[in-house]
C-alpha positions as CSV (number, residue, x, y, z in Angstrom):
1,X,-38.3,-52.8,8.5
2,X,-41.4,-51.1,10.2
3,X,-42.2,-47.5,9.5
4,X,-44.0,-44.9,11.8
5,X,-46.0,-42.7,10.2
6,X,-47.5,-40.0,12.2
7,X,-51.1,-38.6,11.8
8,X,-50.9,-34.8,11.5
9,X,-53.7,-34.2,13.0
10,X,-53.0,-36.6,16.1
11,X,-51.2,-35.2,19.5
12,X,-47.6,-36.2,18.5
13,X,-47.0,-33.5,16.3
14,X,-45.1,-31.0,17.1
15,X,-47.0,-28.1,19.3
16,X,-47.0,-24.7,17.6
17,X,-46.5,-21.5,19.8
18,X,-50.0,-19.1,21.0
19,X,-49.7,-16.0,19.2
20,X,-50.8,-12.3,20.3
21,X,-52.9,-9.3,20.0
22,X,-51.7,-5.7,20.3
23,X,-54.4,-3.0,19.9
24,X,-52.7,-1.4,16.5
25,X,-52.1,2.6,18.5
26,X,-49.9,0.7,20.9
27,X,-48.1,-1.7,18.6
28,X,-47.5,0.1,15.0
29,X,-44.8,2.6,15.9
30,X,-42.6,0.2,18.5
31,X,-39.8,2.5,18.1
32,X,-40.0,3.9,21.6
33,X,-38.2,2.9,24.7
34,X,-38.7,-0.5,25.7
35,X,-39.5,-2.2,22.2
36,X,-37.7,-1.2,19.5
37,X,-34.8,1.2,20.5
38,X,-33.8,3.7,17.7
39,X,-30.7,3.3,15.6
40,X,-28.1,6.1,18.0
41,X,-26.2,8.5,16.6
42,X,-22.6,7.5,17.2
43,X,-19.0,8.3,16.9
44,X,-15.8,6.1,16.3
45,X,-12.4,7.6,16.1
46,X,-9.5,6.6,14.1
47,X,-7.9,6.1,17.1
48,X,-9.2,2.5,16.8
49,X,-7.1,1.7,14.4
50,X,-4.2,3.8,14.4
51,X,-1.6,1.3,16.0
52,X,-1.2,-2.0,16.9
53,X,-1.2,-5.6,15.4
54,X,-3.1,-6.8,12.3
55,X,-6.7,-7.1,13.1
56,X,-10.7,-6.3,12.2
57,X,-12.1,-3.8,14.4
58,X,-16.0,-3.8,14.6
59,X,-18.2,-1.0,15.0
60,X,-20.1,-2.6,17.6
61,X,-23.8,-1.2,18.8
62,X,-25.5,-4.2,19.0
63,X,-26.1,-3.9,22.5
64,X,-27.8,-0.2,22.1
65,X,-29.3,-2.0,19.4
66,X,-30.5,-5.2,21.1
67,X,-29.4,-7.6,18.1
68,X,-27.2,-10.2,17.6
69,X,-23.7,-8.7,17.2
70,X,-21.6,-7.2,15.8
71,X,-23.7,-4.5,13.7
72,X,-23.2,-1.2,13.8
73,X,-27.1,-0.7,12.4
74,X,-30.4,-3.1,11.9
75,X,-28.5,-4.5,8.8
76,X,-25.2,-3.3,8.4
77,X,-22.0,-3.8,10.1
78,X,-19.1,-1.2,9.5
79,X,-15.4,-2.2,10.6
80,X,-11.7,-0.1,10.4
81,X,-9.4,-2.9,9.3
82,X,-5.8,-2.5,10.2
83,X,-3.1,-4.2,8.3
84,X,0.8,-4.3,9.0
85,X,2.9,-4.5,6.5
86,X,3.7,-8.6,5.0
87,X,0.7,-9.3,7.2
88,X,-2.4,-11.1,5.4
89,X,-5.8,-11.8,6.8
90,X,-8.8,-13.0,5.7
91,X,-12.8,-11.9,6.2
92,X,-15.6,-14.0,6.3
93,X,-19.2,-12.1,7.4
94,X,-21.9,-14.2,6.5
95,X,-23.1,-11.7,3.9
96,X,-23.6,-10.9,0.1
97,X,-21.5,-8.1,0.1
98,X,-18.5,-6.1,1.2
99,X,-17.6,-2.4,0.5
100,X,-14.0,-1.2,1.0
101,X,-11.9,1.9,0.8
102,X,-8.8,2.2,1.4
103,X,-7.5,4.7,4.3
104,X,-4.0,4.1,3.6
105,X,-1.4,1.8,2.6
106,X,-1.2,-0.6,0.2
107,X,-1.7,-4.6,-0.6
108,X,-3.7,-7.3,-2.6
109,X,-6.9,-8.8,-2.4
110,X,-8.1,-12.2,-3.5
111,X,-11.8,-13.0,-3.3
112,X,-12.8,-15.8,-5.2
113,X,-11.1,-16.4,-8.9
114,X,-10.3,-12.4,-8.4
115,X,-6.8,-11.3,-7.6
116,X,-6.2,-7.8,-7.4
117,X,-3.9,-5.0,-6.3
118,X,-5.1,-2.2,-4.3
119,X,-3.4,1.1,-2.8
120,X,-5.1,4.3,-0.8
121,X,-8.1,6.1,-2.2
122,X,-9.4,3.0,-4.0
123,X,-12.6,2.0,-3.5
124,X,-13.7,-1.8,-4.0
125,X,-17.0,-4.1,-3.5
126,X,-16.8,-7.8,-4.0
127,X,-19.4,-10.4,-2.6
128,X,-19.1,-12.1,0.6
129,X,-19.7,-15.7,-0.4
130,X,-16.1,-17.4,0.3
131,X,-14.6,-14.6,1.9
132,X,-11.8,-12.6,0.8
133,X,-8.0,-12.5,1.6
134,X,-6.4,-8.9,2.2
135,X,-3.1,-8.8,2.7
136,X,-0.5,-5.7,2.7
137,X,2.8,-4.5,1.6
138,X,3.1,-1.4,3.0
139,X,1.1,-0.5,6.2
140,X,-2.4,-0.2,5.5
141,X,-5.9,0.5,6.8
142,X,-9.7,-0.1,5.1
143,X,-12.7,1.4,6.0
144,X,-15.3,-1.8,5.6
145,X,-18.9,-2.3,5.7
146,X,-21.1,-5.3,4.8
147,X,-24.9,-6.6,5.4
148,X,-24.3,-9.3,7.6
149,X,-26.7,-8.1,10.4
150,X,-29.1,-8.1,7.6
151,X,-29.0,-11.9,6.9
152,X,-28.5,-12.7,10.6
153,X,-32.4,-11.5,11.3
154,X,-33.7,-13.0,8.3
155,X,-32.2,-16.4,9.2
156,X,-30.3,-17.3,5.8
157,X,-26.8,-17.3,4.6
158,X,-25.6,-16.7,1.0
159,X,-24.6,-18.7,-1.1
160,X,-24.5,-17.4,-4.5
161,X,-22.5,-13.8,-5.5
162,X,-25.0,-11.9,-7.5
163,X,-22.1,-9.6,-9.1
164,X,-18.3,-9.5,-9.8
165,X,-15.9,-7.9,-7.8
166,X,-15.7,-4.6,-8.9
167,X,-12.6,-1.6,-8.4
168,X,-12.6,2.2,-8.2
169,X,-9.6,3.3,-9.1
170,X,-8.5,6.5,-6.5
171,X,-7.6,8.7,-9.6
172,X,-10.7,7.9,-11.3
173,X,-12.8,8.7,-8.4
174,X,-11.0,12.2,-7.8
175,X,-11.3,12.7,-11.7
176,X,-14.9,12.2,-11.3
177,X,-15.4,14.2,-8.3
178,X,-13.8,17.4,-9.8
179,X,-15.5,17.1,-12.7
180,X,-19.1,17.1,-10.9
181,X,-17.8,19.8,-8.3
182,X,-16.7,22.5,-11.9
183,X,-19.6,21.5,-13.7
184,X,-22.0,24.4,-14.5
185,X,-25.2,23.4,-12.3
186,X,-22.9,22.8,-9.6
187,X,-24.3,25.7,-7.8
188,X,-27.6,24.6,-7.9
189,X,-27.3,20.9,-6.5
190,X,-27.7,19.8,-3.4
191,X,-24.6,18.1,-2.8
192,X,-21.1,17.7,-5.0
193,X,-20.7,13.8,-4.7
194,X,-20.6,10.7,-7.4
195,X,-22.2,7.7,-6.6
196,X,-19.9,4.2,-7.1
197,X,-22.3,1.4,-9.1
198,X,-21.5,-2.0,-10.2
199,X,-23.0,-3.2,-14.2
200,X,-24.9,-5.5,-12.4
201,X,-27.5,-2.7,-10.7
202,X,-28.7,-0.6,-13.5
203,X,-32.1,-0.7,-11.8
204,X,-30.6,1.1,-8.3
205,X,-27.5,2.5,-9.5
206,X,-25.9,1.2,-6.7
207,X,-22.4,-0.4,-5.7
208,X,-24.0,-4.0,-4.7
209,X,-27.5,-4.9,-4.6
210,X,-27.8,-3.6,-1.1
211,X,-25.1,-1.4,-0.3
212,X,-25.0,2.3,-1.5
213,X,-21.5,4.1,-1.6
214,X,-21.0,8.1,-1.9
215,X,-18.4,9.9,-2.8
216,X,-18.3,13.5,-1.9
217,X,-17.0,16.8,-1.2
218,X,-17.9,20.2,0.9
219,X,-16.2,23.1,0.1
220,X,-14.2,25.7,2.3
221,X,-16.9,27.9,4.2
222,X,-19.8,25.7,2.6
223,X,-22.9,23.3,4.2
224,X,-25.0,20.8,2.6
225,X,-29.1,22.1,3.6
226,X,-31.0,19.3,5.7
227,X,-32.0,16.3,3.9
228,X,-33.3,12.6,5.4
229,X,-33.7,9.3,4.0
230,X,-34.8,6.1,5.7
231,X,-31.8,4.4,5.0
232,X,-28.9,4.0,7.6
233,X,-25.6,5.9,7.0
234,X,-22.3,5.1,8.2
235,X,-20.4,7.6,7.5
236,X,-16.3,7.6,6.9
237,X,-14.7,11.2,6.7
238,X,-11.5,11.2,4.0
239,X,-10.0,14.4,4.8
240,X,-11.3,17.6,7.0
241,X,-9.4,20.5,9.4
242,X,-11.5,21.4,12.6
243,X,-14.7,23.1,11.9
244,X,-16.0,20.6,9.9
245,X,-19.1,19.3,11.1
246,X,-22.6,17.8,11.1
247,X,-26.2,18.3,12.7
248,X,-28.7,15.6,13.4
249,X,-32.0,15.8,14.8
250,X,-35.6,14.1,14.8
251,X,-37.7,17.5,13.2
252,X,-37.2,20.5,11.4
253,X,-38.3,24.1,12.6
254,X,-40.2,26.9,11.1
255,X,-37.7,28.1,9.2
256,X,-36.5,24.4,7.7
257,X,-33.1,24.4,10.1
258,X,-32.9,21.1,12.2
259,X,-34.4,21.3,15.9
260,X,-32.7,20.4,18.7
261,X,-29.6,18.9,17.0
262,X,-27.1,16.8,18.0
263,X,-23.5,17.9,16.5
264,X,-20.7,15.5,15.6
265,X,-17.2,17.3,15.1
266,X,-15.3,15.1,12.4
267,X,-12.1,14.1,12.6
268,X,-10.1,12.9,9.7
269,X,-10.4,9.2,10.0
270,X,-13.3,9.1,11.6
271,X,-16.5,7.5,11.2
272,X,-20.3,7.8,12.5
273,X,-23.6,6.9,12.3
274,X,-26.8,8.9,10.8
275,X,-29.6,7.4,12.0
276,X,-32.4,6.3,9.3
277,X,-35.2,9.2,9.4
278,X,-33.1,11.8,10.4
279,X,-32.6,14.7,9.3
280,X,-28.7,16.1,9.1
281,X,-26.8,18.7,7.5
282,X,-23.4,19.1,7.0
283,X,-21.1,22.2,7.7
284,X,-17.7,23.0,6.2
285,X,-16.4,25.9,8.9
286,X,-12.7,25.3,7.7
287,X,-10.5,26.8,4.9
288,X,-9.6,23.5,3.5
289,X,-12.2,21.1,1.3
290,X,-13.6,17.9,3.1
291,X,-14.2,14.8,1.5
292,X,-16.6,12.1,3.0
293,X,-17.9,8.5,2.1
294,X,-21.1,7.4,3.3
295,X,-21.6,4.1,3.0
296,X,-25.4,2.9,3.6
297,X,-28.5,0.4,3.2
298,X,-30.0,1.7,0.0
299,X,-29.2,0.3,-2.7
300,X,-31.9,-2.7,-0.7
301,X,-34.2,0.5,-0.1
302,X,-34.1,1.6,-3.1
303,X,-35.2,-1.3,-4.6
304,X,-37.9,-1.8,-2.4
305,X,-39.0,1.6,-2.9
306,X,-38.4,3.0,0.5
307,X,-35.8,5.1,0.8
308,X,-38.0,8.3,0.5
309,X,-34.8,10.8,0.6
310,X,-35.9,14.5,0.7
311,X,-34.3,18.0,1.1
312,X,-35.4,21.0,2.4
């Protein structure tokens, strides 16, 4: 049999593309109209999911985003999954990771040799590889993000789980929430919240080794001060009474309140987008407590070293 061997340095290999030159002021900030668009500020109401058949509902920007869809930021895609009752369904993002919490309802998931029962409140993470099966014995919805967008601009898939599926327990997380909320230094922090981790992480303290998941709560007549990190939030409100709500802007002002801000009025149920970079505050105008679950990008900007939160 003959064999062809090609010269690599002869005209039949294959052509490479011409490169370019951008004179650095013009190219090392492309977020501005045109290039890179910035990540919007968004909101999604529960309406979504509220009625209907058995499905997984995206929160799509891709378009405002000008990536490959659906992603509801740069890396992350956030979905409301509804669930009828005896229905089962199954999700497969090409992604390392999925974080759930449970709206309502009630069911069982199965992701990989793991088979587990879950019910409203509970909080759960389990890695993407394979998929997982949800299915649901009472009527049910899930708040769900996962990094797919992530590994869709990089170009790879996964195809190892680097941790096991791991469950928070609605009772435990409400135990640990009112115990950081009477502690004595309450007062003084920024925020009353716990933060949901995995054994694996010890480095990041995080829920998977890119996802971040926050568990908090705002008090009756109470705001959280300004703060900003670089990572993306998408953020799922638990429970709130009108006149709960947030500010987000680009800059602060003289006297460290936000500039310019856009407001979001939650809803119970809902869920939005803080931009990376942004500063945002929230504001608790109501005589009942909120609760809210951000859900973002850090535990990969943590470890990387970028998340660069701050508070004013």
């Amino acid at each position: 049999m003959d064999t062809l061997t090609l010269d690599r340095n002869s005209d039949a290999r294959t052509a490479v593309a011409s490169g370019h030159f951008y004179e650095y002021s013009k190219a090392a900030n492309p977020i501005r109209p045109g290039l890179t668009p910035r990540v919007p500020c968004h909101f999604f109401p529960p309406s979504l999911y509220a009625e209907g058949e058995s499905r997984i509902i995206p929160l799509d920007l891709s378009e405002e985003l000008r990536c490959p869809g659906p992603a509801t930021g740069p890396g992350l895609c956030a979905n409301f999954v509804r669930i009828n009752a005896g229905d089962t369904l199954r999700m497969t993002p090409d992604a390392t990771s999925i974080v759930f919490y449970a709206i309502r309802g009630k069911g069982r998931a199965i992701c990989d040799a793991s088979d587990f029962e879950w019910k409203h409140g509970d909080f759960f993470a389990v890695p993407a590889v394979g998929g997982i099966t949800l299915s649901a014995s009472a009527d049910a919805a899930l708040y769900a993000v996962h990094d797919a967008p992530l590994l869709t601009y990089l170009g790879v898939h996964a195809d190892k789980a680097r941790f096991r599926p791991v469950l928070f327990r609605a009772e435990d997380a409400d135990r640990e929430l009112e115990q950081a909320k009477n502690a004595p230094a309450a007062a003084e922090r920024s925020r009353i919240s716990v933060l949901l981790a995995a054994d694996e992480f010890p480095l990041t303290r995080t829920v998977t080794h890119t996802l971040w998941a926050m568990y908090g709560t705002i008090g009756a007549g109470t705001s959280q001060k300004p703060h900003r990190h670089q990572s993306i939030a998408l953020d799922y409100i638990a429970a709130c009474e009108p006149g709960c709500y947030s500010l987000v802007g680009a800059e602060l002002d003289d006297n460290s309140q936000i500039r310019n801000p856009v407001r979001v009025d939650w809803e119970a149920g809902c869920a939005f987008v803080t931009p990376p970079g942004y500063w945002h505050a929230h504001f608790n105008e109501s005589g009942s407590e909120a609760r809210l679950i951000p859900i973002q990008d850090a535990g990969l900007q943590t470890y990387l070293r970028t998340l660069d939160i701050r508070f004013t």
